[in-house]
TORDREN-662598 format. One record per residue (C-alpha): x negated, y negated, z; residue number from 1. Coordinates in steps of 0.001 Angstrom, whole numbers, plus 500000, padded with zeros to 6 digits. Each point is the difference from the previous one (the first is absolute). Example, Ala and Ser with C-alpha at 12.3 -4.5 7.8 and 13.67 -1.06 7.14 Angstrom:
+--------+--------+--------+-----+
!     xx !     yy !     zz ! num !
+--------+--------+--------+-----+
! 487700 ! 504500 ! 507800 !   1 !
! 498630 ! 496560 ! 499340 !   2 !
+--------+--------+--------+-----+
This chain:
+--------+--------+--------+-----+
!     xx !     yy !     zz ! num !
+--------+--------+--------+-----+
! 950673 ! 128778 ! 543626 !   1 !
! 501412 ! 499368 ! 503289 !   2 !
! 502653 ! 502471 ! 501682 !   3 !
! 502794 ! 498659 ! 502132 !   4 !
! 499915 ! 501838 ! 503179 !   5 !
! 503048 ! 499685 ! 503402 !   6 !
! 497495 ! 502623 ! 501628 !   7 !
! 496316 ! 501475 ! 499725 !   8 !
! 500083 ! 502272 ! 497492 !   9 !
! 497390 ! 502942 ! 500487 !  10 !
! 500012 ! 503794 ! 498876 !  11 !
! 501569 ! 501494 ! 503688 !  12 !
! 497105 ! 502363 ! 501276 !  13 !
! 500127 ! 503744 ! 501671 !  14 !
! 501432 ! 499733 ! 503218 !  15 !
! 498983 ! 503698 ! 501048 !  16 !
! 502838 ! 501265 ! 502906 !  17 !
! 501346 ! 503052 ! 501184 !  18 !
! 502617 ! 501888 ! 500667 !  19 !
! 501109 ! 502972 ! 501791 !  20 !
! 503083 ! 501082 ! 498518 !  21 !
! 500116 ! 503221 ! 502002 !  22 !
! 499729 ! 497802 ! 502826 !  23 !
! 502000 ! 496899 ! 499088 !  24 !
! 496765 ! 498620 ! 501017 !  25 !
! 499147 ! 495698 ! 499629 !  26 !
! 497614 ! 498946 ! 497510 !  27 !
! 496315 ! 500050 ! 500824 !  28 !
! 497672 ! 497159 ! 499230 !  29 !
! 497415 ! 502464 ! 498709 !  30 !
! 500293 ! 503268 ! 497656 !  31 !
! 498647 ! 503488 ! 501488 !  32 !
! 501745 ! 503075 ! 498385 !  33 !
! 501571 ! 502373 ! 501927 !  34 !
! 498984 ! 503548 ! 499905 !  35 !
! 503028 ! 502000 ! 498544 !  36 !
! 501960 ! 497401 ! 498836 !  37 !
! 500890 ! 499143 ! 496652 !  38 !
! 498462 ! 496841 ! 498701 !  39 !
! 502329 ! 497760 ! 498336 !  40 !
! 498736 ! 496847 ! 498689 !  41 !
! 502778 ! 497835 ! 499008 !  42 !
! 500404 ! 496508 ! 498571 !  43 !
! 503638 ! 500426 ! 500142 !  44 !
! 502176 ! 498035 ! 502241 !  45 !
! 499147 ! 501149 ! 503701 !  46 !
! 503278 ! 501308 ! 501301 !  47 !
! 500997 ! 501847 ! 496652 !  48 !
! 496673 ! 502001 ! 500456 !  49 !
! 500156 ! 500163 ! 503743 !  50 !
! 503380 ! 501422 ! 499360 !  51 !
! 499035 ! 502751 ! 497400 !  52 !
! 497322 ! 501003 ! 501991 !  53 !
! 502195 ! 500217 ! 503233 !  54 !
! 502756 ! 501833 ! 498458 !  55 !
! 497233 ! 502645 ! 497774 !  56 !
! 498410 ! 500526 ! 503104 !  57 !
! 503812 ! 500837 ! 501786 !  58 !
! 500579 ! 502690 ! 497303 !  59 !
! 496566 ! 501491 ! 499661 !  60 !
! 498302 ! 499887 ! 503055 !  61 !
! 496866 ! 498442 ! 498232 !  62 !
! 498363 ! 497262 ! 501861 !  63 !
! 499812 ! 496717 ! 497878 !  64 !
! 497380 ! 496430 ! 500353 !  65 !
! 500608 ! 497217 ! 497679 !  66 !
! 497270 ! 497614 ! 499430 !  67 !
! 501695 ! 496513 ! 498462 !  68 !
! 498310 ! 497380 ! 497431 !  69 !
! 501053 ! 498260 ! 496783 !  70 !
! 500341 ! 501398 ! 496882 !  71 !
! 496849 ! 499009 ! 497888 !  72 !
! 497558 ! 499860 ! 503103 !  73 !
! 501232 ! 504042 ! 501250 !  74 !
! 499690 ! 500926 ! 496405 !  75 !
! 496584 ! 498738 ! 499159 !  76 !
! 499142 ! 501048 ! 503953 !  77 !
! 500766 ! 503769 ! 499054 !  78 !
! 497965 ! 499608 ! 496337 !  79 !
! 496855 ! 498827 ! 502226 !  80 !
! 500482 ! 502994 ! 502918 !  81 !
! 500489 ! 502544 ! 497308 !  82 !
! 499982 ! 503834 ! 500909 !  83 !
! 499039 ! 498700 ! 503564 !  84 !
! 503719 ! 498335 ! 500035 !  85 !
! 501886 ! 501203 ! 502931 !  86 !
! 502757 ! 499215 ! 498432 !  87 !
! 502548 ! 502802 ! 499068 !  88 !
! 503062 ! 498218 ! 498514 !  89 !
! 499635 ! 496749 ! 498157 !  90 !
! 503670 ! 497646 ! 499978 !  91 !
! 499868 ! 496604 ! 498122 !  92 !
! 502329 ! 496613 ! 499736 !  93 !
! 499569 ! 499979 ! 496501 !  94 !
! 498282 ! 502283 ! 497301 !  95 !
! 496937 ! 497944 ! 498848 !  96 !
! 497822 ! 501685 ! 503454 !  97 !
! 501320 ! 503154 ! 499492 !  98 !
! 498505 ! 500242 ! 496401 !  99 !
! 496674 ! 498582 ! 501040 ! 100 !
! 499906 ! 502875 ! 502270 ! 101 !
! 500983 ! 502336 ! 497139 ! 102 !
! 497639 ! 498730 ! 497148 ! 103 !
! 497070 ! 500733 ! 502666 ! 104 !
! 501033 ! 503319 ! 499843 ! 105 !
! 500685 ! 500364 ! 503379 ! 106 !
! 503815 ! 501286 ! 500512 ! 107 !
! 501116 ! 503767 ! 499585 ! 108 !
! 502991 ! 501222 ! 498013 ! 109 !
! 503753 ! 499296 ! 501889 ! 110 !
! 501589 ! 503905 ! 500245 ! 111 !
! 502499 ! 500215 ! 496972 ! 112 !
! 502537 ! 500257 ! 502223 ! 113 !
! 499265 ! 496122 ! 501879 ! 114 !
! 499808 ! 498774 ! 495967 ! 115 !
! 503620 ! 501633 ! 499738 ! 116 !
! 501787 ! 497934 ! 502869 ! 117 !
! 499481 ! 496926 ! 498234 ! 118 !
! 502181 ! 498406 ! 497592 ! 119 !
! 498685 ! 500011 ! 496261 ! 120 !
! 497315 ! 497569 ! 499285 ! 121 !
! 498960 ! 499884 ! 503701 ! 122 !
! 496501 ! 502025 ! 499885 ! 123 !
! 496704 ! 499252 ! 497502 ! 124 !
! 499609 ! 502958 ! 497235 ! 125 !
! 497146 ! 500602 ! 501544 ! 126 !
! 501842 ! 501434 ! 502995 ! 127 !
! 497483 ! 498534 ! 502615 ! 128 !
! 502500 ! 497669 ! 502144 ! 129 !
! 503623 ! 499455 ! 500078 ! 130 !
! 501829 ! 496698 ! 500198 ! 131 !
! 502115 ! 500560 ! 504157 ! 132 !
! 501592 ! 496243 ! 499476 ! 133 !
! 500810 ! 496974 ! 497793 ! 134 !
! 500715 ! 496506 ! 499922 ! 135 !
! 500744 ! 497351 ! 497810 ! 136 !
! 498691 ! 496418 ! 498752 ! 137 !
! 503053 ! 497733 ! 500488 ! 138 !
! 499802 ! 495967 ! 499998 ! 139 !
! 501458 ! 498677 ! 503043 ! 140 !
! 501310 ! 496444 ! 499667 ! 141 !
! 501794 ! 497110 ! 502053 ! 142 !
! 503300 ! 499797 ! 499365 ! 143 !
! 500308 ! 495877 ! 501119 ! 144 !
! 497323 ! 499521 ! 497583 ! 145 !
! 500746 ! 501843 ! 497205 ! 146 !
! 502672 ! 502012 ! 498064 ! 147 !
! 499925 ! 503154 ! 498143 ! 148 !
! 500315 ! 498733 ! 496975 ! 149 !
! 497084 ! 497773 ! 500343 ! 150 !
! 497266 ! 502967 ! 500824 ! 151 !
! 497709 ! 501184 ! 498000 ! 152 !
! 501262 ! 503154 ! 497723 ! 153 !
! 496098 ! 501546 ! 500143 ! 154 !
! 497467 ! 500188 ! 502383 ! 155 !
! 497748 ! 498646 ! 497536 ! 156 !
! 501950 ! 496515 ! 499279 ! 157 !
! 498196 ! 498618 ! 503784 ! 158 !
! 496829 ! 499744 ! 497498 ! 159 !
! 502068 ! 496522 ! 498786 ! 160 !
! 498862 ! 496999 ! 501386 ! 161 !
! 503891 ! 499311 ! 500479 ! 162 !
! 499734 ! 502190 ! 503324 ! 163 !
! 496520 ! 498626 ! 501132 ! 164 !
! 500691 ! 499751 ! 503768 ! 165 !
! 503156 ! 501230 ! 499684 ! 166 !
! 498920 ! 503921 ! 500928 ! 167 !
! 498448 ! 502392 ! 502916 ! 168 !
! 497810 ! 502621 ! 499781 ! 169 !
! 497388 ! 502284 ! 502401 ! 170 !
! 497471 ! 500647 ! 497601 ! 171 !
! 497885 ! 501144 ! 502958 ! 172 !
! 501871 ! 503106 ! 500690 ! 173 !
! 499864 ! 503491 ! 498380 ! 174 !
! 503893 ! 499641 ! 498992 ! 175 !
! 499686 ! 496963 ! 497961 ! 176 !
! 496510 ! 501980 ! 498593 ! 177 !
! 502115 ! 502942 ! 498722 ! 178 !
! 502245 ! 497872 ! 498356 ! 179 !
! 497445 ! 498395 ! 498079 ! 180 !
! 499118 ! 503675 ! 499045 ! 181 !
! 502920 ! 500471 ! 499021 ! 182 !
! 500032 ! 496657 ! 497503 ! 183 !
! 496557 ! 500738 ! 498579 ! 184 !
! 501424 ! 503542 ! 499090 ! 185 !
! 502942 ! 498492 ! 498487 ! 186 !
! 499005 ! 496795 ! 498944 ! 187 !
! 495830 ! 500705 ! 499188 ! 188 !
! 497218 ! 497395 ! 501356 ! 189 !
! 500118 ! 497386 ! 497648 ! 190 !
! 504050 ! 499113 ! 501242 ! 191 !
! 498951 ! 501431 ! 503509 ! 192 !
! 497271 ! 497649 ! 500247 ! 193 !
! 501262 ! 497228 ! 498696 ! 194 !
! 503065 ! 500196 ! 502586 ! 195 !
! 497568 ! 500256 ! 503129 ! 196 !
! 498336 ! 497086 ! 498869 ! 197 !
! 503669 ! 498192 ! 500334 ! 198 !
! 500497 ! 501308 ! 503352 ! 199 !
! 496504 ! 498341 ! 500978 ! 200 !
! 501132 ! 496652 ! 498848 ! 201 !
! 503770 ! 500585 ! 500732 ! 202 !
! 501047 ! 501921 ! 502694 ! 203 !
! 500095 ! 499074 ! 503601 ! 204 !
! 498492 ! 503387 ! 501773 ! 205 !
! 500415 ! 501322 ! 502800 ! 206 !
! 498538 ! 502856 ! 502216 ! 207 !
! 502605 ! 502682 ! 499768 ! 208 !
! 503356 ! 500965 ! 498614 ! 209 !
! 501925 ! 498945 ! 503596 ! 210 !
! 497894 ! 496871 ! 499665 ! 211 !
! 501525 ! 499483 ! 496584 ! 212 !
! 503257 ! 500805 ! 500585 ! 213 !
! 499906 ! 497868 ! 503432 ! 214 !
! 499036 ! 497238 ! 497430 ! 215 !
! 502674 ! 500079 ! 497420 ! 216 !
! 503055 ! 500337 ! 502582 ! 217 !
! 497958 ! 496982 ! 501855 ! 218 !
! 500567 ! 498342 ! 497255 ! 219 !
! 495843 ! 499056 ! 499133 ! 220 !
! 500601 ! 501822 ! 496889 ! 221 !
! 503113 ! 500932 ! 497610 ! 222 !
! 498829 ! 503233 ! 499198 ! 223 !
! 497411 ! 502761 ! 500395 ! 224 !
! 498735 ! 503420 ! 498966 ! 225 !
! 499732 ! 503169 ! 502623 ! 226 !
! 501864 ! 503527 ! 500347 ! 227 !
! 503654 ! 500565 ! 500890 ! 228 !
! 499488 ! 501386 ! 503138 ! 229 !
! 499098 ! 496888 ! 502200 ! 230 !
! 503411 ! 498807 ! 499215 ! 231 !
! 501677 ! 501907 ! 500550 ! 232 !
! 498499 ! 501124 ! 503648 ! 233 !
! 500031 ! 496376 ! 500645 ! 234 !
! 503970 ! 500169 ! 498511 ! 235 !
! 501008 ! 502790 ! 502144 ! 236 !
! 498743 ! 498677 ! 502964 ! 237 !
! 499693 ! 496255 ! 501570 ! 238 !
! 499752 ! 498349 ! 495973 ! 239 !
! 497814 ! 498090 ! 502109 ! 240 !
! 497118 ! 499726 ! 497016 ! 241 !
! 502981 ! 500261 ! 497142 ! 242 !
! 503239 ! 498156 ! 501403 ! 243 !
! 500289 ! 497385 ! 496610 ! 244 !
! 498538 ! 502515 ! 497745 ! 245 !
! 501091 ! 502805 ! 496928 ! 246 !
! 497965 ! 502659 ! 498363 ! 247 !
! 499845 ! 499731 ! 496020 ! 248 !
! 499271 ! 503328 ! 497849 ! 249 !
! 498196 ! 498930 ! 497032 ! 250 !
! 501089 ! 503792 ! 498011 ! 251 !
! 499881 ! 500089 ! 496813 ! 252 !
! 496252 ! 502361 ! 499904 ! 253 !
! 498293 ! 496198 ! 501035 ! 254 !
! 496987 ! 500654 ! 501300 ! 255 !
! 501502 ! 497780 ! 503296 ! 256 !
! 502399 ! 503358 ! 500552 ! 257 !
! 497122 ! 501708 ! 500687 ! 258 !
! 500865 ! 503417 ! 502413 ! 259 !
! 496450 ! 500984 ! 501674 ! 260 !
! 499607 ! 503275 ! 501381 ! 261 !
! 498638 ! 500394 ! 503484 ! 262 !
! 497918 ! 503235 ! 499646 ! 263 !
! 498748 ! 502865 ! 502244 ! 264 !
! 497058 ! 502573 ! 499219 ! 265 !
! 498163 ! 502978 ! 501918 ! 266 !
! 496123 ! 499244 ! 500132 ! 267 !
! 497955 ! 502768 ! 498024 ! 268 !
! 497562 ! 500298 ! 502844 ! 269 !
! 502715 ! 500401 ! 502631 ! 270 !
! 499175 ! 502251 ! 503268 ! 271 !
! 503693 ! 500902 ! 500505 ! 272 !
! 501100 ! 500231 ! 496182 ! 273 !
! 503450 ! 502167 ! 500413 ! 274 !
! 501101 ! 497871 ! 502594 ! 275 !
! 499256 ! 496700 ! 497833 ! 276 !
! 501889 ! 501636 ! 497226 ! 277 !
! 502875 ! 500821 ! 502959 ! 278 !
! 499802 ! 496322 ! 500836 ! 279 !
! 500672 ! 498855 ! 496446 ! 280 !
! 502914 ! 502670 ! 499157 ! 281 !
! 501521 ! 498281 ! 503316 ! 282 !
! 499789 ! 496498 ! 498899 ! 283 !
! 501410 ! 500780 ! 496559 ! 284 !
! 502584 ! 502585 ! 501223 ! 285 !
! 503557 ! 498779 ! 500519 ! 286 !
! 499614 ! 500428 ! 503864 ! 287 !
! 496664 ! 497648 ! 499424 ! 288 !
! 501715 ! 497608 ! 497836 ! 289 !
! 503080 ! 499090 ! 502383 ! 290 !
! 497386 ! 499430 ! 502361 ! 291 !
! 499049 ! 497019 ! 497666 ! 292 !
! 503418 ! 498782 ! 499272 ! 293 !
! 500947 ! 500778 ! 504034 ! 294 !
! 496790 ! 497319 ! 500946 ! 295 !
! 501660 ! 496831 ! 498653 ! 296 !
! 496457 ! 499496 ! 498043 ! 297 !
! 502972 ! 499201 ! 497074 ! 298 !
! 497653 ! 501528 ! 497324 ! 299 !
! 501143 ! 502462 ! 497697 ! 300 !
! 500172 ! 503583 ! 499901 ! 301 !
! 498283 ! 502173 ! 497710 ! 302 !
! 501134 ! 503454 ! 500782 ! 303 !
! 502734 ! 501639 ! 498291 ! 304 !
! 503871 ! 500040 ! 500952 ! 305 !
! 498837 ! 497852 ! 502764 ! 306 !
! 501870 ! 496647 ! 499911 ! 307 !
! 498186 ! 496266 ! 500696 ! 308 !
! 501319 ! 497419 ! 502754 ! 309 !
! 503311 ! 499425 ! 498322 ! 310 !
! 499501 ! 496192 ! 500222 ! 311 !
! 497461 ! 500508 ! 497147 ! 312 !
! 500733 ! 499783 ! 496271 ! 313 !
! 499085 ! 503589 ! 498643 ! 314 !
! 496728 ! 499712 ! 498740 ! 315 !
! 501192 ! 502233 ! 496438 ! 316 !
! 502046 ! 496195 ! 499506 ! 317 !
! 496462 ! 497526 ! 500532 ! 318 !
! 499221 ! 500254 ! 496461 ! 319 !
! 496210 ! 500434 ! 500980 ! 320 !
! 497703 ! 499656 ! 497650 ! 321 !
! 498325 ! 503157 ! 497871 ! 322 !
! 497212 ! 500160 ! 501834 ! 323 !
! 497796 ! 502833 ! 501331 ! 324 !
! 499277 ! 499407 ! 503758 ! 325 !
! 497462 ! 502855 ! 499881 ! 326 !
! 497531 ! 498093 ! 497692 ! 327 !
! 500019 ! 496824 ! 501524 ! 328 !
! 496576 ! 498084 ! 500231 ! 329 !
! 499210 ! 498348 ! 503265 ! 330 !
! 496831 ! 498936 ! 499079 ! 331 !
! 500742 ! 498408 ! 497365 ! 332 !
! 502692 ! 497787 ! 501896 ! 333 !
! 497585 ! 499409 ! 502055 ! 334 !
! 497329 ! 498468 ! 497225 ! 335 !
! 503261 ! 497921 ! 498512 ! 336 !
! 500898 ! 498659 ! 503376 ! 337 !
! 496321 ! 499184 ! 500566 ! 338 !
! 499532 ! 498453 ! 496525 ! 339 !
! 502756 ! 497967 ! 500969 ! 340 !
! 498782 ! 498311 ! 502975 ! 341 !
! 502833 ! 501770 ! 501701 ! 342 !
! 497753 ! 502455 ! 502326 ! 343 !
+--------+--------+--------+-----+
């Protein structure tokens, strides 16, 4: 089985930095923690944590570090360090890490009163993290080379020979991971399976979702799988990466309008455990949540009464799939993927 690759697809590694958000201070090429400050480590988008922790430590006083890395790698970094993590606060992309975390039994209850910011359907019953953003799977597609009516109406029709070479993905990335998760929870393994082992022989991949989306307006590709948000930063800015290009909503509960949850968590073994739980009750609050519509990260809010970017479709109109983001299996993405010659 051979898999088409524009770009060398790896599994991005930890790429430990700090932050002084008290400070404003630059990244560091190494990690030391900071005595007194609240450790944040964050696999969200840099300036969306940067700015929580710069405005939390405004209000409070409390001094804030954020240590940066990917999803999968932070997660699984925090299982191995254990109780010796100096993490305090734990903030994801997407949910898969966050539950890794949680299964090792390493996350302490979110105060009732963090839970109660968020809308409905936004927090595990288990009450140990709390979703603090969204985003959407969308299809972005070329429109020179193809119309609307010609795309496909499920994620799952790429699996057709009909669109080998025809479609982008960035299997590499923790994004395109989670929504696989999501299609295994939806779909099962035998249909989740079988469609990884079409994107191996059909897809043309690429290393990221800009990469991807670079791709389809380029015109290499008609069409290609990622989250909203890159379009629409792209769209409200130069539409350098997006000029010739639309966004198509698959709705309809398919398991391509998948809505993953980008999660955040207070470490059981925490030094500084009020102000972690502070920290969260920030980022969930509605103060906390402008701050994420305010940094042009285009993803979508989770708190309640607080309103999205309004260039975004409201996520209650996605027609996202009925799918539990708080049971997702990483691993098990990861053995599919594997199996199909795809990692």
């Amino acid at each position: 089985m051979t898999l088409k690759r524009r770009t060398p697809l790896a599994v991005l590694l930890l790429t430990p930095l700090a932050v002084s958000a008290c400070s404003g201070g630059s990244a560091e090429a190494g990690f030391e923690p900071e005595p007194d400050a609240l450790q944040v480590y964050s696999s969200q988008h840099r300036n969306v944590t940067e700015a929580w922790a710069e405005a939390f430590t405004e209000e409070t006083g409390i001094p804030t570090q954020v240590r940066e890395g990917q999803d999968s790698s932070m997660g699984q970094m925090i299982v191995e360090e254990g109780d010796a993590s100096p993490a305090d606060v734990f903030l994801t992309e997407n949910s898969p890490a966050m539950t890794v975390v949680e299964r090792a039994g390493l996350l302490a209850p979110v105060d009732d009163v963090t839970l109660g910011q968020v809308r409905d359907g936004m927090a595990p019953s288990s009450g140990d993290w709390t979703a603090i953003a969204a985003r959407s799977t969308v299809l972005v597609y070329n429109t020179e080379l193809i119309t609307e009516a010609e795309l496909p109406t499920s994620i799952m029709d790429l699996a057709d020979p009909a669109w080998d070479g025809r479609w982008a993905a960035a299997p590499g990335g923790a994004d395109f991971q989670a929504i696989v998760a999501g299609m295994l929870a939806d779909q099962g393994e035998e249909a989740t399976g079988a469609w990884l082992s079409a994107l191996a022989e059909n897809a043309e991949v690429y290393q990221n979702n800009i990469a991807t989306m670079n791709a389809v307006s380029a015109g290499e590709v008609p069409v290609g799988i990622m989250y909203h948000y890159y379009w629409y930063r792209d769209q409200a800015g130069d539409r350098e990466g997006s000029a010739d290009t639309a966004l198509h909503y698959f709705g309809n509960e398919d398991p391509g309008a998948f809505v993953s949850l980008s999660g955040g968590g207070v470490l059981a073994s925490s030094d500084m455990p009020d102000e972690a739980q502070r920290f969260l009750a920030y980022v969930t609050s509605p103060a906390g949540q402008q701050v994420l519509v305010d940094s042009g990260s285009m993803e979508y809010a989770v708190g309640r009464d607080v309103a999205s970017d309004p260039a975004l479709p409201p996520v209650a109109e996605l027609g996202a799939p009925p799918v539990d983001p708080f049971t997702l299996d990483a691993d098990e993405v990861v053995s599919l993927m594997t199996d199909a010659g795809i990692l």
